[in-house]
N, C-alpha and C positions, 0 to 999 in steps of 0.2 A: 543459623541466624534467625530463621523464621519463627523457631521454635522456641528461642530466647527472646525474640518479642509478646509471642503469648505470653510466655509465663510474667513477662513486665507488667501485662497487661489487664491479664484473665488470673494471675496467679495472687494466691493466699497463702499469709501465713497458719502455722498450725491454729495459733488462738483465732484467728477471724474466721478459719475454716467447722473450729467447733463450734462458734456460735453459730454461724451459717446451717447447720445439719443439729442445731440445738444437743448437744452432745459434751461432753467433759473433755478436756485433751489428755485426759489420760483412755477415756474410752476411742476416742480418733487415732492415737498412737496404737493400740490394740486391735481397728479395723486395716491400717494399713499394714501392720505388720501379716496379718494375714491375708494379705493381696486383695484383699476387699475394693480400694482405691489408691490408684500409685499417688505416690509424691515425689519429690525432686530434692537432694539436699544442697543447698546452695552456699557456698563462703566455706569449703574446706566438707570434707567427708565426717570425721566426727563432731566439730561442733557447728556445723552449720546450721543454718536455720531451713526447716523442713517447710518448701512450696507446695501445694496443692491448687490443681484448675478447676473453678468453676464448674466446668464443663464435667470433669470428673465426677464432682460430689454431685452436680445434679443428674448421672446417669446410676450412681449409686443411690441415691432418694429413688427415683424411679425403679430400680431394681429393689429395693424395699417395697415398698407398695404394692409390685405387684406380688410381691411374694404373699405379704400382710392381706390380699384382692383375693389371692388360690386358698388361704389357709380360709378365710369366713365364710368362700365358697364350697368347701370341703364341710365344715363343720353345720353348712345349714342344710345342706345334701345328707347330712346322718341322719339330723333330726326329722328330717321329710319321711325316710324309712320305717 
């Protein structure tokens, strides 16, 4: 029940979630399918409409960045060599 209030609350659909993460929903449908960030399918298993949290996609931003933080790190650490 609790869980079904977030997603009321905090929860996106596919299109509001790729604007959100500036991104295509065809590239959103290809990070979740690779576990990147769950989603929820809601109103029937195959055509339901795909939720996504908030909360999700902003800890998926943050795990970008820091990856994007490691890789400038990495390549200004070459060039110092």
């Amino acid at each position: 029940m609790d869980e079904e209030r977030e997603v009321e609350r905090n929860g996106l659909t596919l299109g509001e979630s790729a604007r959100y993460l500036a991104v295509s929903q065809s590239t959103l449908r290809r990070i979740i399918a690779r576990g990147e960030i769950p989603a929820a399918r809601v109103g029937g298993k195959r055509r339901g409409r795909l939720i996504l949290l908030r909360k999700d996609l902003d800890e998926f931003l943050r795990r970008q960045q820091r990856a994007f933080d490691a890789s400038r790190l990495r390549r200004a650490s070459k060039r110092i060599e």
